[in-house]
C-alpha positions as CSV (number, residue, x, y, z in Angstrom):
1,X,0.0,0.0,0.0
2,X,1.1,3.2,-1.2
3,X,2.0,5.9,1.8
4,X,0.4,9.0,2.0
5,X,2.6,12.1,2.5
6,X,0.6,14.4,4.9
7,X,3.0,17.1,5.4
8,X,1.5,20.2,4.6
9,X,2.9,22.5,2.0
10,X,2.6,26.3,0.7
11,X,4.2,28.2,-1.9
12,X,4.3,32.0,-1.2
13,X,5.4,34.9,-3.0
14,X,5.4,38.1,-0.6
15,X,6.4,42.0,-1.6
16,X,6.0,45.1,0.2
17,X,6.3,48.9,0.2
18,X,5.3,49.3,-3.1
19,X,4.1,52.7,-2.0
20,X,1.7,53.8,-5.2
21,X,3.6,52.6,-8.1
22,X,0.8,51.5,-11.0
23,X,3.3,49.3,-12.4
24,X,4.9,47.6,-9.4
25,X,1.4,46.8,-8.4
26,X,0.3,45.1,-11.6
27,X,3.5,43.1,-11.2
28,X,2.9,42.2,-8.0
29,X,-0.5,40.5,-9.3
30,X,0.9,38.8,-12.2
31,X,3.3,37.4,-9.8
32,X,1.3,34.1,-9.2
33,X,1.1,32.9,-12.1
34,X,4.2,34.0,-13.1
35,X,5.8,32.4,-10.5
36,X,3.3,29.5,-9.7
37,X,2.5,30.1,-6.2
38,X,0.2,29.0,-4.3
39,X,-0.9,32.8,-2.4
40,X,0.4,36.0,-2.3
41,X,1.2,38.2,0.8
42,X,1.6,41.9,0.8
43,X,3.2,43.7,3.5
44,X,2.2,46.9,3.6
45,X,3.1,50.6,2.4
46,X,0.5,50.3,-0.8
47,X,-0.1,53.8,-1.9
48,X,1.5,56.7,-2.6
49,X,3.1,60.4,-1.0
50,X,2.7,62.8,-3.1
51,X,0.0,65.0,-6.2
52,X,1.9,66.7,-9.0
53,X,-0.4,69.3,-10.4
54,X,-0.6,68.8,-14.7
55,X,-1.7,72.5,-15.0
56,X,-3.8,74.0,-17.7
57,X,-2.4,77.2,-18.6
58,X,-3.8,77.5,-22.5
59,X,-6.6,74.9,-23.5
60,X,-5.1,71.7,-24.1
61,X,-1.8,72.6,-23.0
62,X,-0.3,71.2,-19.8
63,X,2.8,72.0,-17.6
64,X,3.9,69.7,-15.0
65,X,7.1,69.5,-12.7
66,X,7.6,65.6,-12.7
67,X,10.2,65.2,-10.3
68,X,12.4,68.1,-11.2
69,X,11.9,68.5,-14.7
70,X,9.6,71.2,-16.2
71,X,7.3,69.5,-18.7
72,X,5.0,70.7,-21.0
73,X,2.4,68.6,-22.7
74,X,-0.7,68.4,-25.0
75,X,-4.0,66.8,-24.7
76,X,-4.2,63.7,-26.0
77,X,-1.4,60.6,-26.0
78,X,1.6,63.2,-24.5
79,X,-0.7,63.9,-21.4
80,X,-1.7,60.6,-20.9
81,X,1.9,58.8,-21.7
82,X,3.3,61.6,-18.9
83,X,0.5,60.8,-16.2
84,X,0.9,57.2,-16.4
85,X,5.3,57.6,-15.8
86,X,3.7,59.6,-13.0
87,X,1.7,56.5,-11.8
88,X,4.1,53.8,-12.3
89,X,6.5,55.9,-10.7
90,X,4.3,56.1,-7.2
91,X,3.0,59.4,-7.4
92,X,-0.4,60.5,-8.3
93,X,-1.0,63.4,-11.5
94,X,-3.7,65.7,-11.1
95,X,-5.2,68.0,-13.8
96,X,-5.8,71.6,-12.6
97,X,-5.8,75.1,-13.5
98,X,-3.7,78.2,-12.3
99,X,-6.5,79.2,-9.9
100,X,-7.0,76.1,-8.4
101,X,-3.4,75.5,-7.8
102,X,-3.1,79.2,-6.1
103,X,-5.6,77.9,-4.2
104,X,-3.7,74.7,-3.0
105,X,-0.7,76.6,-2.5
106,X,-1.9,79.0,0.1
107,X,-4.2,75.9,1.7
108,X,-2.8,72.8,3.0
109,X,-6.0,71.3,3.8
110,X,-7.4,71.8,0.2
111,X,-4.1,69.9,-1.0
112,X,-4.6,67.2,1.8
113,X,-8.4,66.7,0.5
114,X,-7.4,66.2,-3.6
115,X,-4.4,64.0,-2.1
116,X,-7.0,61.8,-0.1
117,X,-9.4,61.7,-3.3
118,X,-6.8,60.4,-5.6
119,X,-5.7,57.8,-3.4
120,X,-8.8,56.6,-1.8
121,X,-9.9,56.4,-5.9
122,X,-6.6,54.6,-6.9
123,X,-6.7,52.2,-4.1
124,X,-10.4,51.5,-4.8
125,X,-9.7,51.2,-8.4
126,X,-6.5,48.4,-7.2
127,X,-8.8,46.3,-5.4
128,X,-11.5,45.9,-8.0
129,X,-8.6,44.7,-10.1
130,X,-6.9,42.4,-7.7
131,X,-10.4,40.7,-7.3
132,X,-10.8,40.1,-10.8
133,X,-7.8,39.4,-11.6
134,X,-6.6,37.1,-8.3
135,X,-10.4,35.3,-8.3
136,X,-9.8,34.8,-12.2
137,X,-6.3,32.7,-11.4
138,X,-7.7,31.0,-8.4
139,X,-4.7,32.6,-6.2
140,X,-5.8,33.8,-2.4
141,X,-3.8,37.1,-1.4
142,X,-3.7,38.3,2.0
143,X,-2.9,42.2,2.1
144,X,-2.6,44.8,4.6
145,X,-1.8,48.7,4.8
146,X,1.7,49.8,6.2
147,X,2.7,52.7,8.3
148,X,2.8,55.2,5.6
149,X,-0.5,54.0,4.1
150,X,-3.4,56.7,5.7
151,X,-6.1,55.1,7.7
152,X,-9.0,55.0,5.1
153,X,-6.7,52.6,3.7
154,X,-8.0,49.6,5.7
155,X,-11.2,50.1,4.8
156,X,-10.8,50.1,1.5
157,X,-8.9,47.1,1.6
158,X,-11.5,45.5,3.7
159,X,-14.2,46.1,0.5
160,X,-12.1,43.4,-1.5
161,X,-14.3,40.1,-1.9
162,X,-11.6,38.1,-3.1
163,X,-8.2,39.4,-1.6
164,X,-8.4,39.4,2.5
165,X,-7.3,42.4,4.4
166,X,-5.1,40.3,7.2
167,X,-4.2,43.3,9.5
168,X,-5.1,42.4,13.2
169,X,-6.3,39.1,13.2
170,X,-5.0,35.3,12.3
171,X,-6.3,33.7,8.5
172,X,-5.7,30.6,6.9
173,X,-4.3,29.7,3.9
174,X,-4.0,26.6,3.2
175,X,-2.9,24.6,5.8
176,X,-0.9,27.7,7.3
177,X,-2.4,30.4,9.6
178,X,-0.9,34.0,8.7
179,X,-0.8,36.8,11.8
180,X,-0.5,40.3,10.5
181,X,0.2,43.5,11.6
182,X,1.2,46.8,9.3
183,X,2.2,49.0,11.5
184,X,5.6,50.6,12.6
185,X,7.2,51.7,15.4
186,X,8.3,55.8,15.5
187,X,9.8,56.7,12.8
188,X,11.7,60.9,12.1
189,X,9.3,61.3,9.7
190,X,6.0,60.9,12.0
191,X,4.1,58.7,9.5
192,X,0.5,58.1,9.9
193,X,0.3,54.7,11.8
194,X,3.3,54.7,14.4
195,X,2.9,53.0,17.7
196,X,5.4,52.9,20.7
197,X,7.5,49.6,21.3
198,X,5.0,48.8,24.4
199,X,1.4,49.2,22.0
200,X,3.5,46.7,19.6
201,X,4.1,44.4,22.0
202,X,0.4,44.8,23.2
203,X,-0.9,44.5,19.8
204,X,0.9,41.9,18.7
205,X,0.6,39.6,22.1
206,X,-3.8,40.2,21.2
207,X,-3.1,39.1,17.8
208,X,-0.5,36.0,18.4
209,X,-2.7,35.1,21.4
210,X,-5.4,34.0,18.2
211,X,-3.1,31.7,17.0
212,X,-3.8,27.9,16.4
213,X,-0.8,25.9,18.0
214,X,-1.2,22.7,16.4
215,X,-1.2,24.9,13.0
216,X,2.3,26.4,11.3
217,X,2.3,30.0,11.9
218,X,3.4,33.0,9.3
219,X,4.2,36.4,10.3
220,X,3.2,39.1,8.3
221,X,4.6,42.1,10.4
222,X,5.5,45.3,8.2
223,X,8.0,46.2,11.3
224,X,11.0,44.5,10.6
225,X,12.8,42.9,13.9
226,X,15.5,44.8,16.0
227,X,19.1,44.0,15.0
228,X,18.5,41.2,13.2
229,X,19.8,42.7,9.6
230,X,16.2,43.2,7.9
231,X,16.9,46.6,9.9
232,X,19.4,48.9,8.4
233,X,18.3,52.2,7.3
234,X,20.3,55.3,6.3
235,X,21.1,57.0,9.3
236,X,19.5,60.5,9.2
237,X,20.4,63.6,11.3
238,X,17.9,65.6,13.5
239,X,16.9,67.9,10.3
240,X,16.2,64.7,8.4
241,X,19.3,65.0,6.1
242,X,21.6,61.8,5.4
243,X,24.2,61.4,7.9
244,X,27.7,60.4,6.5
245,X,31.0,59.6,7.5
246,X,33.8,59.6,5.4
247,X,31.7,60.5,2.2
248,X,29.7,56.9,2.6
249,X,26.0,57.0,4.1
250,X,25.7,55.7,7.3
251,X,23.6,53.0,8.6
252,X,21.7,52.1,12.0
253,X,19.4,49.2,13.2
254,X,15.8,50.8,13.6
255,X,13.5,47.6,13.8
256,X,11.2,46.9,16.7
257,X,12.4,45.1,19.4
258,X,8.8,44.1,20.4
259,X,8.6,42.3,16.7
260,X,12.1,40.4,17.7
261,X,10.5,39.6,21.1
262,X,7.3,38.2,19.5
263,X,9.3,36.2,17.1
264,X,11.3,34.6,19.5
265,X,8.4,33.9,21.7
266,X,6.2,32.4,19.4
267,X,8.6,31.3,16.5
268,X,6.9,30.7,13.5
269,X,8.1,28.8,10.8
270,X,8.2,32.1,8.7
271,X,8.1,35.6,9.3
272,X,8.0,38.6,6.8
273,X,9.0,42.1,7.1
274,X,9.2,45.2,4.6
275,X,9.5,48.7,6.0
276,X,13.5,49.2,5.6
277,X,13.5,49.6,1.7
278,X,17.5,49.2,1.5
279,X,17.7,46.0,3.9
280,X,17.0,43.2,1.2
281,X,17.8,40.6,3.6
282,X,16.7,37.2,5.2
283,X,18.0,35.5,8.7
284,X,17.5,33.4,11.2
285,X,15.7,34.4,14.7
286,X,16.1,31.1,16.5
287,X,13.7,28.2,14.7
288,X,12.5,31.5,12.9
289,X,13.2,32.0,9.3
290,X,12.8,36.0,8.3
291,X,13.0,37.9,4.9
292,X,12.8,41.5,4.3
293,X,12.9,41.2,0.0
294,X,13.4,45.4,0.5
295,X,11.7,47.6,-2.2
296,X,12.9,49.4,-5.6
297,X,9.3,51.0,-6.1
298,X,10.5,54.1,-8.0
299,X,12.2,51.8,-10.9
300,X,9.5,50.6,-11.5
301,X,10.6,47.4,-10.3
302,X,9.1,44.3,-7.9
303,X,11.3,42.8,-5.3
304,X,9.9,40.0,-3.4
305,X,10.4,36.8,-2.1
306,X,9.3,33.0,-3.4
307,X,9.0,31.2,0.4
308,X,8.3,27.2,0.3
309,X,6.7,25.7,3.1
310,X,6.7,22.0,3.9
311,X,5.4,21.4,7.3
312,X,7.1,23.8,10.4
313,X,10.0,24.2,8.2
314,X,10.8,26.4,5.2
315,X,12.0,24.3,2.2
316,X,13.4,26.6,-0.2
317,X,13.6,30.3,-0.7
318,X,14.3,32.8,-3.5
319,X,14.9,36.7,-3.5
320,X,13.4,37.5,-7.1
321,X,13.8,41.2,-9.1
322,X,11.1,41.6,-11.9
């Protein structure tokens, strides 16, 4: 009689912080198929920062500062070629005209209301096409906002009847249960979801506590773990400039020491981290396997990592550029 093999298995590909780009994004959902996984995870940091005002000066004529560069456009395929490097490159084009932009430039709060309307639009506009496209392939995705990602973000993630916003509680997939949690702890740059080390530790010890032992766990924590090299960000100095030494940029551990305790406490065959864009990195925290795949967002290009499971143990791994 012919054994059974029981073990459970899952094939994962994971990204994060890809932080508005259009074209990241669509990768990120082709990357299934692509690269025949069984369920993609995303770890946060989904929309973008920043409006750049196309502005109308003469009908059909538009000028735009796109990242430094003065351009001027017409109506028609030049416009809409320029808004979409604008997209892809994680920033969101607005079309406006001289009065309006006065307007925005002597009122924060009218520039804060068209930056909320263009993303809550975009991210509504993501999820309708994760559904479709996700549900088409069969592939389950488990998503959550990041630290930079404004609260509405959630919510609109929640509206997704095919993708799952993970952020707070414990799913399944598969045979594996996946605990998430998006946000960071403080940061220089005060971003919108920050917590101290002791609400982490809170948060995560409610989450964790939901948590099936007899099932293998995931981590899906957008705070990368304290000194454990998925950490290292360019130092920064009090006015938020780059701190150097010797002409090279300096680096410093900034993860969360509550993620590291929670690890360690709970060890999970897998955990996954984003946050840090320059710390591509995986390691070991004691049975623990971790991987920060880091983030190249404004290249327009996907870094993430392909994560085997079989069992309580990680069976292969791959840090893939696309």
């Amino acid at each position: 009689m012919a054994l059974i093999n029981r073990t459970p298995k899952l094939k994962i590909f994971y990204a994060s912080d890809i932080h508005g780009s259009e074209r990241v994004f669509r990768k990120f959902l082709n990357a299934g198929e692509f690269y025949r996984v069984d369920a993609l995870v995303f770890g946060g940091d989904l929309t973008g920062k920043a409006v750049i005002p196309f502005v109308e000066h003469t009908p059909g004529c538009f000028t735009a500062d796109v990242f430094g560069v003065t351009r001027v456009v017409s109506v028609g395929a030049e416009l809409n070629d320029l808004e979409q490097f604008v997209r892809d490159k994680g920033s969101y084009p607005y079309r406006t005209d001289p009065e309006e932009l006065r307007a925005m430039q002597d009122d924060d709060k009218l520039v804060a209301d068209v930056f909320s309307r263009l993303m809550s639009e975009t991210a509504e506009n993501w999820v309708t096409l994760a559904d479709e496209r996700l549900r088409k392939a069969g592939i389950p995705c488990v998503m959550m906002p990041g630290n930079d990602d404004e609260p509405e973000v959630k919510a609109i993630l929640s509206q997704g009847d095919w993708i799952q916003d993970g952020e707070g509680r414990v799913v399944r997939i598969g045979a594996y249960q996946i605990a998430s949690f998006g946000w960071a702890t403080t940061t220089p740059w005060h971003s919108p979801r920050e917590v101290t080390e002791e609400v982490m530790a809170q948060r995560l010890d409610e989450i964790t506590a939901g948590l099936d032992p007899d099932i293998p766990a995931i981590f899906n924590l957008h705070d990368p773990p304290a000194a454990s090299g998925l950490d290292l960000a360019y130092k920064v100095t009090d006015d938020l400039k780059a701190d150097t030494a010797g002409g090279q940029s300096m680096l410093e551990a900034v993860g969360s020491v509550s993620v590291r305790e929670a690890i360690l406490r709970v060890a999970p065959v897998l955990s996954l981290h984003g946050h840090i864009h320059e710390s591509r990195n995986t390691t070991k925290l004691g049975s623990t396997f971790a991987v920060n795949p880091g983030s190249s967002y404004t290249e327009g290009v996907l870094q993430g990592a392909i994560i085997s499971l079989a069992g309580h143990k990680v069976s292969g791994f791959q840090l893939v550029t696309g």
